[in-house]
Legacy VTK file of the C-alpha trace (Angstrom):
# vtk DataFile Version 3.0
C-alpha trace
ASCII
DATASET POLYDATA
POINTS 188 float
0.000 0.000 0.000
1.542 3.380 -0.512
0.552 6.272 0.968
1.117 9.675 -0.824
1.846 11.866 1.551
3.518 14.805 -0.786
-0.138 16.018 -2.037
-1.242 16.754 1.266
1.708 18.533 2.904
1.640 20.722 -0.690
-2.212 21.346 -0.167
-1.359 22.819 3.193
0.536 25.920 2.311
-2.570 26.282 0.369
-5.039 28.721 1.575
-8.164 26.624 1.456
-6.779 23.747 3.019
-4.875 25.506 5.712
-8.118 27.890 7.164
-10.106 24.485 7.224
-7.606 22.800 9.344
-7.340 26.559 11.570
-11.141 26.652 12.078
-11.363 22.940 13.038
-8.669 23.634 15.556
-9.865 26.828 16.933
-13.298 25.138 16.920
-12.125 22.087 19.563
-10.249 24.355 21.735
-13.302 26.194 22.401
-15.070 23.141 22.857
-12.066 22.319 25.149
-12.166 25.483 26.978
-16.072 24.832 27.419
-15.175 21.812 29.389
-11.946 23.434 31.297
-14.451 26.035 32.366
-16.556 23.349 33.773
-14.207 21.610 35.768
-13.086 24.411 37.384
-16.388 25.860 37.889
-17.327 22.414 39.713
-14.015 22.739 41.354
-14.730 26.291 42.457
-17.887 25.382 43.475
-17.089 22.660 45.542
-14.555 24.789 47.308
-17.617 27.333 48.153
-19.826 24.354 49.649
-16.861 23.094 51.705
-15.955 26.697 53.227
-19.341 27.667 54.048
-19.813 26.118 57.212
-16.501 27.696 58.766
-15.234 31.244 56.450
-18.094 32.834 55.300
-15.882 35.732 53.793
-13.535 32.926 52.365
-16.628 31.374 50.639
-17.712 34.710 49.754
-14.553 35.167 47.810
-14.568 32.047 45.828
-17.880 32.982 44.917
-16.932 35.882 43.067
-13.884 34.101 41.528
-16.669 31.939 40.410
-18.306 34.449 38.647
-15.296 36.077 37.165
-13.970 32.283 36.008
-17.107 31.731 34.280
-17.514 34.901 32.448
-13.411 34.711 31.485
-14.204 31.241 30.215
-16.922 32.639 28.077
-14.802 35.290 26.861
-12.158 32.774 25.528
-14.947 30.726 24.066
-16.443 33.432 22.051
-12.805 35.064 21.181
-12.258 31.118 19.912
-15.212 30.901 17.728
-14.782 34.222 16.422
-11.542 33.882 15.107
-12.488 30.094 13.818
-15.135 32.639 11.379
-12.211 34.813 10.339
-10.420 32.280 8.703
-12.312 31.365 5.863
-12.313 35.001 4.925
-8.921 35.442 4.178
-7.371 31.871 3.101
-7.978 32.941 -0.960
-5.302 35.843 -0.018
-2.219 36.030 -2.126
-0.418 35.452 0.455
-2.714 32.941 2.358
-0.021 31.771 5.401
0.876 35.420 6.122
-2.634 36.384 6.514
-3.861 33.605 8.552
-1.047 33.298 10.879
-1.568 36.978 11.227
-5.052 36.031 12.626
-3.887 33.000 14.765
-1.078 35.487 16.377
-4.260 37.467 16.948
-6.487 35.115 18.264
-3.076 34.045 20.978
-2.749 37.419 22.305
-6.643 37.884 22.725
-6.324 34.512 24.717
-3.143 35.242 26.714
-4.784 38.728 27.575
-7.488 36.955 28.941
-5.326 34.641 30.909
-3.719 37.596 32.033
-6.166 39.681 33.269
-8.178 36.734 34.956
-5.334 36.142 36.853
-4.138 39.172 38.207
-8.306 39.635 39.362
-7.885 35.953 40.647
-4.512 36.951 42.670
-6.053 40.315 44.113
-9.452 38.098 45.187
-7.076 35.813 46.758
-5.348 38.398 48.094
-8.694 40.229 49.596
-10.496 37.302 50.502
-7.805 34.767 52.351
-5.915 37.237 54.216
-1.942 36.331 53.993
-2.608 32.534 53.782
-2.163 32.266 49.766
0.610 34.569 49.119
2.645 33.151 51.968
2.464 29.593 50.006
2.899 30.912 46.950
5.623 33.387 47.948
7.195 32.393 51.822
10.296 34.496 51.449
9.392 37.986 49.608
5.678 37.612 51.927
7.981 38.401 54.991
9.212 41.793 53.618
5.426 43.299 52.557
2.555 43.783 53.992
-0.954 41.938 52.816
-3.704 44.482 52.458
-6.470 45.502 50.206
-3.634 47.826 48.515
-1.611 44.962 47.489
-4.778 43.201 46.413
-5.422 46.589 44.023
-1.770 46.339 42.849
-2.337 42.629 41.663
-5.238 43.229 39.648
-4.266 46.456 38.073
-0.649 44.978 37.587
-2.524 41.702 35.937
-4.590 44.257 33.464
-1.403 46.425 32.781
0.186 43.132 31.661
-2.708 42.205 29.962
-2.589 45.409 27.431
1.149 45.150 26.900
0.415 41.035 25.648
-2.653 41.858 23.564
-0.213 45.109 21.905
3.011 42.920 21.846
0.973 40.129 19.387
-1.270 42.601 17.799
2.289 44.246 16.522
3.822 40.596 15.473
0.233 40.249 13.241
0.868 43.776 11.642
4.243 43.263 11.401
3.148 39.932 9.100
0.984 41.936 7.262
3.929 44.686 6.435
6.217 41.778 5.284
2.763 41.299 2.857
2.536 44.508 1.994
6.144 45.015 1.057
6.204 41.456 -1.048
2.917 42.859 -3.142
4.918 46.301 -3.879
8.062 44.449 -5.551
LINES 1 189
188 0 1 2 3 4 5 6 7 8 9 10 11 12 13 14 15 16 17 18 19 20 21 22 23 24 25 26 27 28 29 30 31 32 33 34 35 36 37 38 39 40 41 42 43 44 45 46 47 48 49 50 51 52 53 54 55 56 57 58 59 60 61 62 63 64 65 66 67 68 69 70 71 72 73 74 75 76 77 78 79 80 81 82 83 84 85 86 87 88 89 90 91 92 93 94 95 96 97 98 99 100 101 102 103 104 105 106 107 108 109 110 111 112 113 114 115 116 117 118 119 120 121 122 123 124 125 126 127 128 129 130 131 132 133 134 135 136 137 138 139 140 141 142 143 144 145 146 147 148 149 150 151 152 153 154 155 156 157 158 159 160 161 162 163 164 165 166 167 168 169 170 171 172 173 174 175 176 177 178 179 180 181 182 183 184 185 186 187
């Protein structure tokens, strides 16, 4: 039996070819993120039931990292399904690789903004809503040289959505910086 392999590796560099096999993958890791979201919404949730009967401000804060985990995990979901509709749209490009690697450098700094910002809101929740108990296992030496108050709480979020700009720029420039290589190779 022989297998010809050659025909589809030269069909992928293709534009076609290529955006179907982006939008099928873009497609299951939203479906994977759907279940992600799940488990650690159970997780979450679990960890609410179990507090309850003795740190009702403890619970209290899980609750809300409930909410934000859920509406983060939408977020990616959406950002996921979104881009898996973009690529159709530009695999008949003339330069069909550029463009949709342009959109998958895209679609990984909307994600890894996301992660970002959820987790500098997780760490300043954490930080509100467990006292000095989390950063001191995350961080025993440095927690001995600061203080654990609502301020450093503030700094953790605003820190996480600070980072979370300077991601989402850094691979918004990579994509436009594709599309200038593009835009030079179409001039010669």
């Amino acid at each position: 039996m022989k297998i010809r392999i050659e025909q589809v590796v030269d069909s992928l560099s293709r534009g076609p070819v290529l955006s179907r096999v982006l939008t099928v993958l873009f497609r299951v890791l939203a479906g994977v993120a759907v279940f992600l979201g799940l488990i650690i919404s159970l997780a979450l949730l679990g960890a609410v039931v179990d507090s309850l009967g003795y740190d009702a401000v403890e619970a209290l804060g899980m609750l809300i990292a409930l909410a934000v985990a859920v509406a983060y995990f939408f977020l990616a979901v959406k950002v996921l399904l979104y881009r898996a509709k973009c690529f159709p749209a530009h695999s008949g490009d003339v330069y069909p690789v550029i463009s949709l690697s342009a959109l998958a450098l895209k679609a990984s700094g909307e994600l890894s903004a996301l992660f970002a910002s959820a987790w500098g809101l997780f760490a300043g929740i954490a930080i509100w809503f467990t006292g000095d108990f989390l950063p001191a296992v995350a961080f025993p030496d440095f927690i001995e040289s600061i203080e654990i108050s609502f301020f450093s709480g503030l700094l953790a979020v605003v820190a996480g959505q600070i980072y979370a700009v300077a991601v989402l720029l850094f691979f918004y420039l990579l994509a436009e910086l594709l599309r200038l290589l593009t835009d030079i190779a179409a001039k010669k």
